[in-house]
N, C-alpha and C positions, 0 to 999 in steps of 0.2 A: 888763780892764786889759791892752791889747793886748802894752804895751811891757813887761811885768813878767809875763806869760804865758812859764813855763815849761817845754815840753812835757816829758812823764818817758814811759820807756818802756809800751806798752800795756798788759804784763803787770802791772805795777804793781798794787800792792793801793792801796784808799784809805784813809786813817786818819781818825778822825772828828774831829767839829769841835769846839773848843770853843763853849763854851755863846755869850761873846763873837761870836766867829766866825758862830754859828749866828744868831744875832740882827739882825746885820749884815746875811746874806744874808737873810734874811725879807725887812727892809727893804729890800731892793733888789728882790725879786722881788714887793712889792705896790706899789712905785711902778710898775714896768713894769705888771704886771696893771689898774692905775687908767688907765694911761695907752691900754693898745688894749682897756678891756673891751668897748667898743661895736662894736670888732672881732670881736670873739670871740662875742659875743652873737646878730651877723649869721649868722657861719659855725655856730651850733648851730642858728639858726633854719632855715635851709637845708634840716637833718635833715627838717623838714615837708614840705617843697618834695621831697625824695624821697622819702619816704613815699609822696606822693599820686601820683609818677611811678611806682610799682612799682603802684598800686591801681588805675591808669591800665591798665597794661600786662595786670594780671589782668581786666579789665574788659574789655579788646580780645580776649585770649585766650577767655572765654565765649561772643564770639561770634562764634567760626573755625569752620570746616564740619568735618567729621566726619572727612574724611581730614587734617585738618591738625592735629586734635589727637592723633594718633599718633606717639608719640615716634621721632625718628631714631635709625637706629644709630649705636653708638658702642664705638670698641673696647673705652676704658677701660671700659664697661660691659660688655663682654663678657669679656675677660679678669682684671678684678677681683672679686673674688668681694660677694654683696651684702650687703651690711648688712641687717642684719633690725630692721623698723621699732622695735621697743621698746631697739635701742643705736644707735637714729639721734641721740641727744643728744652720741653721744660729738665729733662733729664742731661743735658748739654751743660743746662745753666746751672744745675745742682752743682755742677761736678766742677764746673769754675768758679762758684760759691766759694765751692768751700776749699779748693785750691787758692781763692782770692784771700781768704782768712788766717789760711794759713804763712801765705809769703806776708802779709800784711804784718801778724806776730813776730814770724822771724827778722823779719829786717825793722823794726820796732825798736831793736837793741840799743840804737846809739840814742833813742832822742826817751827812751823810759827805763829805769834800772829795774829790772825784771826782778823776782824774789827768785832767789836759786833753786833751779830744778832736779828732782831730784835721781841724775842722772847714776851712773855705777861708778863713775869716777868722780863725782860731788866737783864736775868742772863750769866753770862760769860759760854762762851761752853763749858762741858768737855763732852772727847770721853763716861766716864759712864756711865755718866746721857742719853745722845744723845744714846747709844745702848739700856738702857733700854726701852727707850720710842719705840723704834722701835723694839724689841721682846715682850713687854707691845699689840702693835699693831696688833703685826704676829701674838699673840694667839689669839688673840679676833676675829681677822677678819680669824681666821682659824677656830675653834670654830663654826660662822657662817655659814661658807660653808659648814663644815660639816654635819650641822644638813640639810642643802639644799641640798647637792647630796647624801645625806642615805634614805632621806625622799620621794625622787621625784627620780625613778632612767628613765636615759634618755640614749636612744640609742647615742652611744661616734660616734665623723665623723672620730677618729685618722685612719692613717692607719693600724692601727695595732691592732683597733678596727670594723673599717667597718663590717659587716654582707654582704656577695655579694649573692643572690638569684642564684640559678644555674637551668637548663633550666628545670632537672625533679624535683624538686619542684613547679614550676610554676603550675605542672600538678596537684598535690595534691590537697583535697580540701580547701576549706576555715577554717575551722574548727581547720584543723591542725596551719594553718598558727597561729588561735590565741591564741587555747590550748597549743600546743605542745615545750615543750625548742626546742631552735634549733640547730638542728644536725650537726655536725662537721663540714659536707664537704663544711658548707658556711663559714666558719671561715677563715678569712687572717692569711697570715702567720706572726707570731709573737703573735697571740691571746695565751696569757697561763696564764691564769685566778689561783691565790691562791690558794690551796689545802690543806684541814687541817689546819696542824701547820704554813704554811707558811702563813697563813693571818696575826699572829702575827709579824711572822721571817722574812718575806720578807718587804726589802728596795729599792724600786726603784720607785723616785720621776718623772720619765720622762718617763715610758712607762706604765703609768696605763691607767686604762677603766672606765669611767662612772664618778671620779669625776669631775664635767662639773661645775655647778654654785654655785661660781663664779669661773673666771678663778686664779689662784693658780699663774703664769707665773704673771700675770699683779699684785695681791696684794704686790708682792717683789719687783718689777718696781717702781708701785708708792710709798711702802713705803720710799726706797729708795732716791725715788725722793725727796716727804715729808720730810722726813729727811736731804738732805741738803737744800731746802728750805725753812725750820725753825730752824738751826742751823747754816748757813753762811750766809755770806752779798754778795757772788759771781752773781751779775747780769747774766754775759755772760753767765756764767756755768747753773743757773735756766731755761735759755732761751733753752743752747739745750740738759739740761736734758729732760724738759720739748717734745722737737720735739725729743727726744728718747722715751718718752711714744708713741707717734702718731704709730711712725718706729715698733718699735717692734707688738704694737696692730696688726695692717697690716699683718705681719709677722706670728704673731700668728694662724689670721684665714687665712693667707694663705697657709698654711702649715695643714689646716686644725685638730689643734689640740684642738681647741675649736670651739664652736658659737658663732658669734657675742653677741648673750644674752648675751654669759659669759663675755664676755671682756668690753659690754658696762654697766655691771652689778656693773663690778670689778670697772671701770672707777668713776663711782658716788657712791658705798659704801667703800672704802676702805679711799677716802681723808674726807667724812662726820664722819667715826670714830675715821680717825685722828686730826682732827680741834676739836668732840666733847671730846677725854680725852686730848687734849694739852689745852683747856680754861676750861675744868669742872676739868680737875687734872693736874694744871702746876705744873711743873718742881719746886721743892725748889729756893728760891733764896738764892742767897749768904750769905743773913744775916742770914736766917735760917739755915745753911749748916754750917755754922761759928759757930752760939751757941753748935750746938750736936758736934763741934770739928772735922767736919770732911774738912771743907777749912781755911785757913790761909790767909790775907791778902799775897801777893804774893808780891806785891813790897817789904813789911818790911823781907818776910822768902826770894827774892833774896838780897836782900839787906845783912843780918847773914852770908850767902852762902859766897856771895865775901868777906866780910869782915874774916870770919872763915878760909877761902884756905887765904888771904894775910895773916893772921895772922899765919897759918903753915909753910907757904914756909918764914917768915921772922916774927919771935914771936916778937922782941923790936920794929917792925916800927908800930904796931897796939895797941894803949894800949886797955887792955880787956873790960875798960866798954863800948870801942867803937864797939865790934865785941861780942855780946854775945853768947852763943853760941846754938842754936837750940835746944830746947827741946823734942826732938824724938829720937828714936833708930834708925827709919828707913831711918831719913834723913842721919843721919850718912854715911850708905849704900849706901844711891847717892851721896854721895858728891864724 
């Protein structure tokens, strides 16, 4: 409701909804959800489409020569101290932290009335709109990585990627080292590179090799982040989402599951594509969401709600033209 959109300062607490209110917005935010789920459907499907690019990528790395699967240096790795493989989860749990905070926020909407954020188009938030833009994101900025780590394949530092040289290959000559794939015995344990069918069929987002830039960990972080950052007015919460980007970054290379490239890569391209589709393709506003019929002025449909429930629990104390009664099927269903 663009013209009835009242911005309140950021700090602002929100106050919860009533029940009325709450019911309302459901209904608004499963007309929208009916109305792009075959959108939404596309951009999860996707998630396969990069699956099988990272299964791709570990499948090219198997078969680099022997000097190539030696990890580069890297300062962050050197001046960060390492993470020791049995708390390598802790950079996992970072990252479903603060993915957990953020769907938490968003879908918040029906049961707290959020203070308006202060979006380009000064549009009230619904959870719909708010995931599309942030799977609208994840493919593009996955999309991109992909074509960067299929293109440019780079020795991975993970542990379960390292390449370790053992003393009688030192001995070999040079020739092998650059020709030759490299042979088993330097492989760490946990290296088990896709085979066949499995480059399509295999699912496993946290123990691949070789997709490096950009880092994958940090584009969910910041989206995330992005995301309540441009859909809430919560100050304190921006501030240590925000020092949970830093934490995790940290974490990440010290656990050595990226390069610093990758995460300082992720850092400056993931919020640059998110700023450029949230101002070059904002979000509908209210008024336009209203004419295709898919939002309702929300004060007049709570408004039917309570008047509709007084008028069942007690039909002679409401006369009808003052409770009319909601022209939906589906409101029906929430009432």
């Amino acid at each position: 409701m663009e013209g009835k959109t009242n911005l309140q300062p950021s700090g602002l607490s929100p106050r919860r909804m009533t029940c009325e209110e709450r019911t309302a917005h459901l209904l608004i935010e499963w007309h929208l959800l009916k109305s792009i789920f075959l959108e939404l459907l596309f951009l999860l499907s996707m998630q396969m489409f990069h699956s099988f690019s990272t299964n791709v990528a570990y499948w090219e790395a198997s078969k680099s020569s022997l000097i190539s699967r030696i990890p580069l240096r890297d300062l962050g790795h050197e001046y960060l101290p390492f993470t020791p493989p049995e708390f390598h989860f802790i950079s996992e749990l970072l990252v479903y932290f603060v993915m957990g905070i953020a769907v938490s926020i968003m879908f918040s909407t029906p049961f707290m009335a959020h203070p308006p954020p202060l979006l380009p188009t000064k549009t009230q938030p619904f959870a719909v709109i708010a995931l599309r833009r942030f799977l609208v994101n994840l493919v593009l900025a996955q999309t991109l990585r992909t074509i960067c780590f299929v293109c440019t394949v780079l020795p991975a530092p993970a542990i379960q990627c390292a390449y370790k040289i053992t003393e009688s290959q030192l001995q070999t000559p040079l020739g092998e080292f650059l020709n030759t794939v490299a042979p088993e015995e330097g492989n760490p344990r946990g290296w088990e590179p896709p085979r066949g069918s499995e480059v399509v069929t295999r699912i496993d987002p946290t123990r691949g090799c070789g997709d490096l830039v950009f880092s994958s960990h940090m584009t969910f972080v910041l989206l995330a982040v992005l995301s309540v950052d441009a859909y809430t007015s919560y100050r304190k919460l921006k501030v240590f989402m925000k020092a949970l980007v830093v934490v995790t970054a940290l974490a990440i290379i010290s656990a050595r599951k990226h390069y610093t490239l990758d995460v300082v890569v992720a850092l400056f391209s993931v919020p640059l594509l998110y700023f450029y589709t949230l101002h070059t393709y904002p979000d509908p506003t209210s008024e336009e969401l209203r004419r295709k019929g898919l939002v309702f002025d929300r004060e007049e449909m709570t408004c039917k709600i309570k008047m509709g429930r007084m008028r069942r629990m007690h039909p002679q104390s409401v006369p009808r033209d003052l409770a009319p009664t909601i022209p939906s099927s589906d409101s029906e269903r929430l009432l």
